[in-house]
C-alpha positions as CSV (number, residue, x, y, z in Angstrom):
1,X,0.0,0.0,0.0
2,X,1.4,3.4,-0.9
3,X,1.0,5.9,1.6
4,X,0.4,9.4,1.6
5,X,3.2,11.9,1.6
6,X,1.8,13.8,4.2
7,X,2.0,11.2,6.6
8,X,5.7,11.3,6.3
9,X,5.5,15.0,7.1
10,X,3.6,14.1,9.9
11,X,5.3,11.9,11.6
12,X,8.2,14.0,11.3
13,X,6.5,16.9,13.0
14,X,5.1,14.4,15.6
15,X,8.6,13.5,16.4
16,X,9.5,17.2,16.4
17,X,7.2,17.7,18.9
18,X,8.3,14.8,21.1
19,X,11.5,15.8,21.4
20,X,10.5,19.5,22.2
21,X,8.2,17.9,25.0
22,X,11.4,16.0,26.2
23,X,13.8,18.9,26.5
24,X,10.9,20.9,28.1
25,X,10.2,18.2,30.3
26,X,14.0,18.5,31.6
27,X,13.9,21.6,31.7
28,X,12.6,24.7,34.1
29,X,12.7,28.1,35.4
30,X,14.8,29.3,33.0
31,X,16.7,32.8,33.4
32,X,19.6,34.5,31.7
33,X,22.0,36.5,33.3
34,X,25.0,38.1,33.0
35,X,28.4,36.8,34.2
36,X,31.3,38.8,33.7
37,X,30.3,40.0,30.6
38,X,28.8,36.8,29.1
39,X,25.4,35.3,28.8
40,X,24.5,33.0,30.7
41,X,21.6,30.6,30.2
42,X,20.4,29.3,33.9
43,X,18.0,26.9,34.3
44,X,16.6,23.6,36.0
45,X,17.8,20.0,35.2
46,X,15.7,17.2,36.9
47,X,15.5,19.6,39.9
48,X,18.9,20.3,39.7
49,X,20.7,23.8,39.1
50,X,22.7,24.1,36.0
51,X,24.0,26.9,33.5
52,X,25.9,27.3,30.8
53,X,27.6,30.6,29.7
54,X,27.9,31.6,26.3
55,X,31.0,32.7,24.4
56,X,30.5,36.4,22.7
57,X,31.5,34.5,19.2
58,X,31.8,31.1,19.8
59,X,34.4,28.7,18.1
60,X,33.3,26.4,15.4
61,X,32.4,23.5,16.4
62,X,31.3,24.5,19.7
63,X,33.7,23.6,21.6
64,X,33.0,23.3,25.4
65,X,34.2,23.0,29.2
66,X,32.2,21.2,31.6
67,X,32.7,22.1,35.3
68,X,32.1,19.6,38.0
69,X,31.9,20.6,41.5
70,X,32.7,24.0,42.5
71,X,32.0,25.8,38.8
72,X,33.2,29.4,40.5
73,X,36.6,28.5,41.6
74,X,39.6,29.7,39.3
75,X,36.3,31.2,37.4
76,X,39.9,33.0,35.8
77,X,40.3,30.2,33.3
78,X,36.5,30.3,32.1
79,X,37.3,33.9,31.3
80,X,39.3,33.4,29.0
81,X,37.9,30.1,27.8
82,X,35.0,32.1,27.1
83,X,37.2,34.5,25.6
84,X,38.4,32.1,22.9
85,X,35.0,31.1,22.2
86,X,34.2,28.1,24.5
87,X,31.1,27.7,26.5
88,X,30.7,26.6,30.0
89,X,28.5,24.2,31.2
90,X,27.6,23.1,34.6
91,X,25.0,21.0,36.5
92,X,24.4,20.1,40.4
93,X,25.4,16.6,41.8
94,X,27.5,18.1,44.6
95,X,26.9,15.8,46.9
96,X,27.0,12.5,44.8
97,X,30.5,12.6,44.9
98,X,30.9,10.9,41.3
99,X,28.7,7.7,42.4
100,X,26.9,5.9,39.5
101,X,23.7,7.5,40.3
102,X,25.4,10.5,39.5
103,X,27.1,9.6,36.2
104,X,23.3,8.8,35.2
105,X,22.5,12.5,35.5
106,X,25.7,13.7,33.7
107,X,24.5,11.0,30.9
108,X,21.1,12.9,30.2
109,X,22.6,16.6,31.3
110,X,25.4,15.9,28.3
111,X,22.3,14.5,25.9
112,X,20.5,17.4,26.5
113,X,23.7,19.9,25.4
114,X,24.0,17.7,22.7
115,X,20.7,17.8,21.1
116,X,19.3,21.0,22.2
117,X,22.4,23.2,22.4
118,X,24.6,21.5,19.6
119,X,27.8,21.7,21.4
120,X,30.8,19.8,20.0
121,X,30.3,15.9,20.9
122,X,33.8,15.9,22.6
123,X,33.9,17.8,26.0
124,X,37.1,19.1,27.7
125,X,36.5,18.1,31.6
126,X,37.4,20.4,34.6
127,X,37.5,19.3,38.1
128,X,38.7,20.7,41.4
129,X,39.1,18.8,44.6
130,X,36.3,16.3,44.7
131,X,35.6,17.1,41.3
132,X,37.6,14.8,40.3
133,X,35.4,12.1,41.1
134,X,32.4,13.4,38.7
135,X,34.9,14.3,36.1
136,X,37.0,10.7,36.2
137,X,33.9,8.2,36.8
138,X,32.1,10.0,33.9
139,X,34.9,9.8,31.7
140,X,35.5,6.4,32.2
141,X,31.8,5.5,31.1
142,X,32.5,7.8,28.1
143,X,35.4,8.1,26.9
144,X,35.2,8.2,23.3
145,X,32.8,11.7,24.3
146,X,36.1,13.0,26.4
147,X,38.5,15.7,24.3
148,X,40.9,15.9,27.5
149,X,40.8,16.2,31.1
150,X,41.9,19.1,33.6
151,X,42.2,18.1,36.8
152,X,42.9,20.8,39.5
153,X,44.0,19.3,43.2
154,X,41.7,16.5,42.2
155,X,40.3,13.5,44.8
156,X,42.0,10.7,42.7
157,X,40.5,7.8,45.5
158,X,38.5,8.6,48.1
159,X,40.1,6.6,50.6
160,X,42.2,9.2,50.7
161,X,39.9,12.1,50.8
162,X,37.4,11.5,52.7
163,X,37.9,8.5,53.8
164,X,41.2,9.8,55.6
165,X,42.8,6.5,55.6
166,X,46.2,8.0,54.3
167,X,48.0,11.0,55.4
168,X,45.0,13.5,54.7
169,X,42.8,14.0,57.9
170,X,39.4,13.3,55.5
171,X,36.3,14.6,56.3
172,X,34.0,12.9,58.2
173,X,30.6,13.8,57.3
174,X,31.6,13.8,54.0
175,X,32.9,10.0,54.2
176,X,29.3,9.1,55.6
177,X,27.6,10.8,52.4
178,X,29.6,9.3,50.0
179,X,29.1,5.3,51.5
180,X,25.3,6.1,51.6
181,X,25.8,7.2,48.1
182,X,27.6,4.6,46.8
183,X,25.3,1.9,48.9
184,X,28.3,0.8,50.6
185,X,27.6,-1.3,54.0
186,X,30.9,-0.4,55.7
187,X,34.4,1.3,55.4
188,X,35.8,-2.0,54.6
189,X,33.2,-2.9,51.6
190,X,34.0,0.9,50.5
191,X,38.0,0.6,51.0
192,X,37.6,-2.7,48.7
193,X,36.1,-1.0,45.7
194,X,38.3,-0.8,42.5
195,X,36.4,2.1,40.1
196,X,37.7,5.3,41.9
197,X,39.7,7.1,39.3
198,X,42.8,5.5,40.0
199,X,41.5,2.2,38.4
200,X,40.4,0.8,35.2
201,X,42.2,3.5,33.2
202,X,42.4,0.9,30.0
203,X,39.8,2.6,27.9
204,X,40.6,6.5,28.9
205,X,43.9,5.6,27.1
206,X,43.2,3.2,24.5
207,X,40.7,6.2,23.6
208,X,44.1,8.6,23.6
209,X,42.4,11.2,26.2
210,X,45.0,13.5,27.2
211,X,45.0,14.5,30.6
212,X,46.7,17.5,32.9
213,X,46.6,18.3,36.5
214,X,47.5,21.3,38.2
215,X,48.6,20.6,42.6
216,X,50.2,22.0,45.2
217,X,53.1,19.6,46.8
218,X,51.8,21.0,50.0
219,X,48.1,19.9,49.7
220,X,47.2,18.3,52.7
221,X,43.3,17.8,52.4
222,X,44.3,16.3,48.8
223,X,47.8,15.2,49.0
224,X,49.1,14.6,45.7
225,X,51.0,11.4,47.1
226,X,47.7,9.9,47.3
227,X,45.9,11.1,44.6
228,X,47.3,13.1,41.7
229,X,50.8,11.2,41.1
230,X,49.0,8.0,41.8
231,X,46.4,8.8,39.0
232,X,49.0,10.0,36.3
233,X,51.6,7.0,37.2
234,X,49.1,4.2,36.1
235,X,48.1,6.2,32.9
236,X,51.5,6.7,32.0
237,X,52.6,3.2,32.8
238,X,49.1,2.2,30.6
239,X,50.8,4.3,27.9
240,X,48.8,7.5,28.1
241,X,49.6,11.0,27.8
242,X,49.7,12.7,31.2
243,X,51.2,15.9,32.7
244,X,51.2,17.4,36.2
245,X,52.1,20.9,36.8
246,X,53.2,21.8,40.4
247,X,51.6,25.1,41.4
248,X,54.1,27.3,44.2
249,X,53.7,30.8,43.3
250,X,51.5,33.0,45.6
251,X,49.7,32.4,48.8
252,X,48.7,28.9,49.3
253,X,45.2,28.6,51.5
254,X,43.6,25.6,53.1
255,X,46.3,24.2,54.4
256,X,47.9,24.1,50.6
257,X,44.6,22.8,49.0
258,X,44.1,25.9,47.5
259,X,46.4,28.0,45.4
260,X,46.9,30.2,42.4
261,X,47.3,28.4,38.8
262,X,51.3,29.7,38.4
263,X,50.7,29.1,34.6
264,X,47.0,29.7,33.3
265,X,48.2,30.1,29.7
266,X,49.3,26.2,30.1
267,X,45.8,25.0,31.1
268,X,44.0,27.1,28.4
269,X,46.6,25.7,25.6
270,X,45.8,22.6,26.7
271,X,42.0,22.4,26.4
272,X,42.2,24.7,23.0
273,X,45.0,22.0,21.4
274,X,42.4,19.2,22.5
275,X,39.6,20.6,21.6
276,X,40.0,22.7,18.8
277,X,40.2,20.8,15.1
């Protein structure tokens, strides 16, 4: 039976309209502001905040930076991200700390970029201090959707921060969120998991994501001991590329956790040179 033409046209607009109701069902509450110059699109995702800040002239391609958990700190190197025409994108899992529940929500939060925003299918990732949990579990799911990796005084394994079972003094509270997120029934079920970022680095490099991290060698909430030179030795040893930057310049806060970037040309050369094709 030959069918009418229109119904092609039809049941094009019908999915048209599906996926409109999709990204509206995702979405609320949407505002723009300004930030520092730059729009920025805020809105709700799942009942979760989330932004993302557009470049005056953005690059083509749409090249983009997601930030994981605390999207204002060195906001510097967004400046001039934005500056080279990048956007910045951000959504609210703070207190997941990485787990698999929420990779699930960076899963549909990147699908919805994706599709409604058409960024670049590649995403450089930024993390900062327990960041690097979101910014290391998601990549590890999807690695062939990584362009490169920043990772800024970055929780490597969280037996180290927060479990505190090295030389960092952890953080209590924080430890008990992250076992009740990860469904963990004790500190010895939670010591004997093997996905924190230092593991099962196979597929980050057999996908050839480059990765760079900034630290201070006097971190002791994230010693790099623990975390950082742990991280970048497998890789290496796996036969990735990997560079770490010591940071000493400045004042150094937090007992050495935080700290100014003593080379922010490095980091944005980095993301452009992986980014940018």
């Amino acid at each position: 039976m030959k069918l009418n033409p229109n119904f092609y046209i039809l049941l094009f607009l019908a999915y048209i309209m599906c996926a409109f109701n999709s990204v509206q069902a995702q979405t609320h509450n949407v505002t723009v502001t300004n930030w520092k110059g730059f729009e920025r699109t805020n809105f709700e995702f799942e009942g979760r905040e989330a932004h993302i800040t557009n470049p005056k002239k953005a690059l083509e391609g749409n090249p983009w930076v997601w930030r994981a958990r605390f999207p204002g700190y060195h906001a510097e190197l967004d400046s001039l991200l934005l500056d080279k025409g990048f956007h910045i994108a951000y959504v609210n899992t703070d207190n997941m700390f990485g787990s698999p529940k929420a990779v699930s929500v960076w899963n549909s939060f990147y699908n919805l970029l994706i599709s409604t925003y058409a960024l670049q299918d590649k995403v450089a990732l930024h993390g900062h201090s327990r960041g690097g949990l979101f910014i290391y579990n998601w990549a590890k799911a999807n690695p062939e959707k990584v362009a490169c990796i920043y990772g800024d005084a970055v929780v490597c394994d969280f037996k180290s921060w927060p479990g505190g079972f090295g030389t960092s003094a952890g953080g209590k509270k924080e430890w008990e969120r992250l076992k009740n997120e990860y469904e963990f029934s004790s500190d010895e079920a939670a010591k004997a998991y093997t996905n924190n970022p230092i593991d099962q680095l196979e597929r980050l490099v057999a996908t050839k994501v480059p990765i760079l991290h900034t630290i201070s060698l006097k971190d002791e909430v994230v010693p790099a001991e623990e975390n950082t030179l742990v991280l970048i030795n497998n890789y290496i040893r796996l036969g990735g590329t990997a560079t770490v930057s010591p940071c000493s310049s400045g004042v150094q806060k937090s007992k050495g956790h935080h700290y100014d970037i003593d080379n922010p040309e490095l980091v944005i050369d980095f993301i452009i040179k992986n980014s940018v094709h």
